[in-house]
C-alpha positions in Angstrom: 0.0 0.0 0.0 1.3 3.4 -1.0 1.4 6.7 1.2 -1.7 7.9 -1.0 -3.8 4.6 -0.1 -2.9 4.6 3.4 -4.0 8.4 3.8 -7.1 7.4 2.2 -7.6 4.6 4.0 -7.5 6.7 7.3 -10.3 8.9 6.1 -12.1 6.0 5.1 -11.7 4.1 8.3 -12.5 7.7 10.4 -15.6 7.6 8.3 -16.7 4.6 9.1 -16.5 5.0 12.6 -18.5 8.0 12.4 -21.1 5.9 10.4 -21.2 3.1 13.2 -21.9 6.1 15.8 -24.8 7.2 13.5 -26.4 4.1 14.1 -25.3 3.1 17.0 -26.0 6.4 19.1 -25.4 6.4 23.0 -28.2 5.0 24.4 -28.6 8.5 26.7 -27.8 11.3 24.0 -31.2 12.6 24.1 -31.5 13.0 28.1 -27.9 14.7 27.9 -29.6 17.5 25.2 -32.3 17.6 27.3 -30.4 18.3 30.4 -27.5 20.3 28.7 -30.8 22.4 27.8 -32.2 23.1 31.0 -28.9 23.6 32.4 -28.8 27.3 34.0 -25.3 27.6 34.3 -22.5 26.7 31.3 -21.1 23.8 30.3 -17.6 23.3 31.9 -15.7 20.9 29.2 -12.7 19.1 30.5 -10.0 16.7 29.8 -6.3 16.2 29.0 -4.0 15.6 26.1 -5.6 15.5 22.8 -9.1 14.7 24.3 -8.4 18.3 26.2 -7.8 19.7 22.5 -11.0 18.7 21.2 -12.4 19.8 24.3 -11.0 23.3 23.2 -12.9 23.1 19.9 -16.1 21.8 21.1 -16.6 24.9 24.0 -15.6 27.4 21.2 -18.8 25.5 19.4 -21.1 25.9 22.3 -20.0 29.4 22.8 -20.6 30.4 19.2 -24.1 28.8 18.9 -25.3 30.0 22.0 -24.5 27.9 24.6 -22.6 29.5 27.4 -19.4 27.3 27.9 -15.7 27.2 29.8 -13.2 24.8 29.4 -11.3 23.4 32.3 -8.0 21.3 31.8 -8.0 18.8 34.2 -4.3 19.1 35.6 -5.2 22.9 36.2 -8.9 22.0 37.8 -6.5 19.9 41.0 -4.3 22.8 41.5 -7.4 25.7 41.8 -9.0 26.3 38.7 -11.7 23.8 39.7 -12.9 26.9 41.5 -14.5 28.3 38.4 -17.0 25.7 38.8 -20.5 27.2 40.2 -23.0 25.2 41.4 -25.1 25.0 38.8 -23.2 24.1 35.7 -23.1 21.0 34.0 -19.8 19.1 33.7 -18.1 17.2 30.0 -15.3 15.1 31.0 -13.8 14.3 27.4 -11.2 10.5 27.5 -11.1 7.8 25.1 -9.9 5.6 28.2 -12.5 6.7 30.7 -9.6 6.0 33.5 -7.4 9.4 32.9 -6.3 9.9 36.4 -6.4 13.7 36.3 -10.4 13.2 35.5 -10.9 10.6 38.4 -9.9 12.9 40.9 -12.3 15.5 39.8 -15.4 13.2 39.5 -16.0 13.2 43.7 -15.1 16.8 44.1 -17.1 17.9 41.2 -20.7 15.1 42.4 -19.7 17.3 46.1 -20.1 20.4 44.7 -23.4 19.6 43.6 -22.0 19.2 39.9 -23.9 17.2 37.3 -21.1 14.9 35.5 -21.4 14.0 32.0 -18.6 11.5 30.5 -17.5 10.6 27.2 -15.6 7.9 26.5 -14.8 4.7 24.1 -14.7 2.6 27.0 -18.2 0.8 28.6 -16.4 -0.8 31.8 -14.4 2.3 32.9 -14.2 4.6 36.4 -15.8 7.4 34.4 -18.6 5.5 33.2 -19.4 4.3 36.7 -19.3 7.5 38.3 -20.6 10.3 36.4 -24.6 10.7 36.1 -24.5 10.5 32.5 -22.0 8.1 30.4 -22.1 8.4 26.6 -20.3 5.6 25.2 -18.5 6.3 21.4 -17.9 2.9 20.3 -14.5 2.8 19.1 -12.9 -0.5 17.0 -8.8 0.6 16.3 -6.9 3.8 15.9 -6.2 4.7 12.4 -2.4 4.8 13.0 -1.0 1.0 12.3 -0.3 0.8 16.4 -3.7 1.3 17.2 -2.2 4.3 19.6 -2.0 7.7 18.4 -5.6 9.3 19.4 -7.1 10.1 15.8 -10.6 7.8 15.3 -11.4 8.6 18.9 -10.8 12.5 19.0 -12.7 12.1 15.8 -15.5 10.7 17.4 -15.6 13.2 20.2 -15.1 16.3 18.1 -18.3 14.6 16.1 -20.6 14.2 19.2 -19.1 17.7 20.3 -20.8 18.9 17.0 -23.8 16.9 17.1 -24.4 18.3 20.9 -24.1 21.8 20.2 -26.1 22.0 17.0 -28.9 20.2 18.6 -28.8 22.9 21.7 -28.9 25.2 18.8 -31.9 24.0 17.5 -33.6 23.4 20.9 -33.3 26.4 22.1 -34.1 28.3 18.6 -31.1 29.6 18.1 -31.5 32.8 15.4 -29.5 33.6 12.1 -29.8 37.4 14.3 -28.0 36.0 17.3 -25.3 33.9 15.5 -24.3 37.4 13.6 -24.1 39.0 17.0 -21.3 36.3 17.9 -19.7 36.3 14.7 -19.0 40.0 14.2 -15.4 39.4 12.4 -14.4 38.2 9.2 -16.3 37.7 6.0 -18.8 35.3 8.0 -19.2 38.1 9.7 -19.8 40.3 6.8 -22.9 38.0 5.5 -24.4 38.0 8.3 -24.7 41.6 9.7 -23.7 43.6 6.1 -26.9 44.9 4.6 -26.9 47.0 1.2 -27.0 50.2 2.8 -23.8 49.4 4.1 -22.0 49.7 1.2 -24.3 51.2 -1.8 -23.8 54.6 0.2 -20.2 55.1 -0.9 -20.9 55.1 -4.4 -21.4 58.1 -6.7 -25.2 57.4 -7.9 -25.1 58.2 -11.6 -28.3 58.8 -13.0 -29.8 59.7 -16.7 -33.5 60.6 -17.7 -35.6 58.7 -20.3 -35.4 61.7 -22.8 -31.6 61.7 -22.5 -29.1 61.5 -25.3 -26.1 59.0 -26.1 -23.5 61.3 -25.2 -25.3 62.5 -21.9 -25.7 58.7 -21.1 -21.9 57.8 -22.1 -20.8 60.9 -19.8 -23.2 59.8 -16.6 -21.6 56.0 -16.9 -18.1 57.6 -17.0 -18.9 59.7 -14.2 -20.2 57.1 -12.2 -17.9 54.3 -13.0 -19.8 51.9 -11.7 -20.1 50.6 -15.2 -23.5 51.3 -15.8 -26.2 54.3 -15.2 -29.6 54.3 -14.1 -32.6 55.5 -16.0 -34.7 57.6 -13.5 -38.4 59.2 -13.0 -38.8 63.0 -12.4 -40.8 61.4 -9.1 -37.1 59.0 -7.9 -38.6 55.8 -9.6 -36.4 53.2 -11.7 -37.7 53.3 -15.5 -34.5 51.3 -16.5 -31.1 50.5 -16.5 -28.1 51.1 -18.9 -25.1 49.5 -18.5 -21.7 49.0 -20.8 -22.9 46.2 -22.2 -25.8 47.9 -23.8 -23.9 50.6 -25.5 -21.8 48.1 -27.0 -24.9 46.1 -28.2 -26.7 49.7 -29.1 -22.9 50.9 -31.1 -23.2 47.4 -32.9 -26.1 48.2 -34.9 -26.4 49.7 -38.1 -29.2 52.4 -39.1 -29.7 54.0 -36.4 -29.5 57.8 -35.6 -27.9 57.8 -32.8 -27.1 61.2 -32.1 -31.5 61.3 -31.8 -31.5 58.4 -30.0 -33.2 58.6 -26.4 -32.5 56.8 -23.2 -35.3 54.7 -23.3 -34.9 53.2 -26.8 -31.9 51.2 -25.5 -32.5 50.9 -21.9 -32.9 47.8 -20.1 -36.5 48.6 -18.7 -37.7 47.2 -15.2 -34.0 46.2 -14.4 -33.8 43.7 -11.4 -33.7 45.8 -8.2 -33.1 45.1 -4.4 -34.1 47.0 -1.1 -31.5 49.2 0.7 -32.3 47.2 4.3 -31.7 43.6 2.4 -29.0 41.9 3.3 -25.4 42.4 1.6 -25.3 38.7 0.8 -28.9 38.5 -1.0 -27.1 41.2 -3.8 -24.8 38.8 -4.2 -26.9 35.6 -4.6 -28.7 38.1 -7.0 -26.0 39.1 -9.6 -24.7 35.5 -9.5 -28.1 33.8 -10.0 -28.7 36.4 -13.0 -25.6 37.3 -14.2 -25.4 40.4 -13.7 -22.8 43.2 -12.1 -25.1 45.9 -11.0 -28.1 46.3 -8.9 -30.0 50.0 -8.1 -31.0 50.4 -4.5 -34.2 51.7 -3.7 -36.1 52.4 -0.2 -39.4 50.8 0.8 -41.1 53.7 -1.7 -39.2 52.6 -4.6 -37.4 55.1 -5.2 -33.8 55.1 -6.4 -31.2 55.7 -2.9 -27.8 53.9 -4.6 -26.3 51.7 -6.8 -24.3 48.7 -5.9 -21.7 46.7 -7.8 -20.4 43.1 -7.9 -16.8 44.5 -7.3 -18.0 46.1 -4.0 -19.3 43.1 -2.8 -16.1 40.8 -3.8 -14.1 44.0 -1.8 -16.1 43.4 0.8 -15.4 39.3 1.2 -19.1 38.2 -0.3 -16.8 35.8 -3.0 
């Protein structure tokens, strides 16, 4: 077997394992949601080594889709930090063994403290799955490495039920599109979710031609404006059509036509898709992609003409 098999036969073996969870779910998941649900404190998630990373990920999940969490390694919980406990959190000990020393110790101190204990392990007959209130068993065959050692099909199993935990809090408690933009100001994510058109139409120059305009005073608003096209406007604000670069060249390419008498509206692009200035950044995008097309007037709830945005804006802006 060659390098490129054996990576692929990792992946296939990883999947598979995440397969045999899917139909072979811990007998208990459901109570956990329920109780992780109807906890009113966080979710302290703890463990140590690679179990600990995962544990990392999955409380920067919770957080992020609503559900208040901490993580707690367990070598720093014995020497103090077990004091960011309160009373009424709920408690995610994360080890493929189920016997990780570090974890045993906090079990008692944490059922004293009034604590309720949730483990996850690959082991049924272990001290964690005897002594926490919950055990949520992730039935685990080999490791993928060939010495059936190096934690990589368990942590994927963990990180999996992490997931499948926190999305199904999400949906339990009705988590919003709204909320998740709150918590996921930065970045382009970001961007999608909290970017509406006013946003961005607003720095454009608005260029803007009549329906009894010439060619010349057309070509001269699209220059003006470079936003490669104009708009064709209503003495009242209202779009009567579009006019974009395309269209002169379409308009230039045909023969017998006095185009020095030509108006606006004989080569406009009349009812031109259109989108609200308080829509969503991302919908213009979705827009101009599912039409092909570059530019999209702005208009208020009374329809009349506030901006003009561009594709290039929004690819500026990360919506790519």
């Amino acid at each position: 077997m060659n390098v490129l098999e054996q990576a692929l036969q990792v992946i296939k073996q990883e999947a598979d394992a995440i397969n045999f969870l899917y139909q072979n779910p811990p007998e208990r998941l459901n109570e956990v949601i329920h109780l992780l649900s109807a906890c009113k404190g966080r979710i302290i998630v703890s463990g140590v080594g690679k179990s600990a990373i995962i544990g990392q990920k999955i409380t920067a999940t919770f957080n992020s889709t609503g559900t208040p969490s901490i993580f707690l390694h367990a070598a720093d919980a014995l020497h103090g930090d077990i004091g960011m406990v309160q009373e009424e959190d709920c408690v995610l000990l994360l080890s493929k063994s189920g016997d990780t020393d570090e974890l045993k110790a906090m079990v008692p101190v944490l059922k004293n403290m009034g604590n309720t204990v949730i483990a996850l392990t690959c082991n049924e007959a272990s001290y964690l799955s005897s002594q926490c209130h919950i055990h949520l068993y992730l039935p685990l065959t080999t490791e993928a490495d060939p010495n059936n050692l190096a934690p990589t099909t368990s942590t994927t199993l963990q990180l999996v039920m992490g997931d499948a935990l926190a999305i199904a809090l999400l949906h339990k408690k009705g988590f919003s599109r709204d909320q998740f933009a709150t918590f996921h100001p930065g970045g382009n994510l970001g961007k999608q979710l909290y970017t509406r058109v006013a946003d961005i139409c607003h720095h454009n120059v608005l260029p803007t031609v009549t329906a009894i305009s010439t060619l010349q005073q057309v070509i001269l608003s699209i220059t003006s404006g470079r936003m490669g096209a104009t708009v064709v406007v209503a003495p009242e604000g209202h779009i009567e059509g579009l006019i974009t670069d395309g269209d002169l060249r379409r308009l230039l390419m045909r023969s017998n036509i006095d185009l020095q008498s030509l108006p606006a509206s004989a080569f406009m692009t009349p009812n031109p898709k259109k989108i609200k200035n308080h829509e969503m950044a991302i919908e213009a995008f979705t827009m101009m992609r599912q039409f092909s097309i570059t530019q999209l007037p702005v208009v208020n709830e009374s329809e009349t003409l506030v901006g003009i945005i561009h594709l290039h804006d929004l690819i500026k802006e990360g919506f790519c």
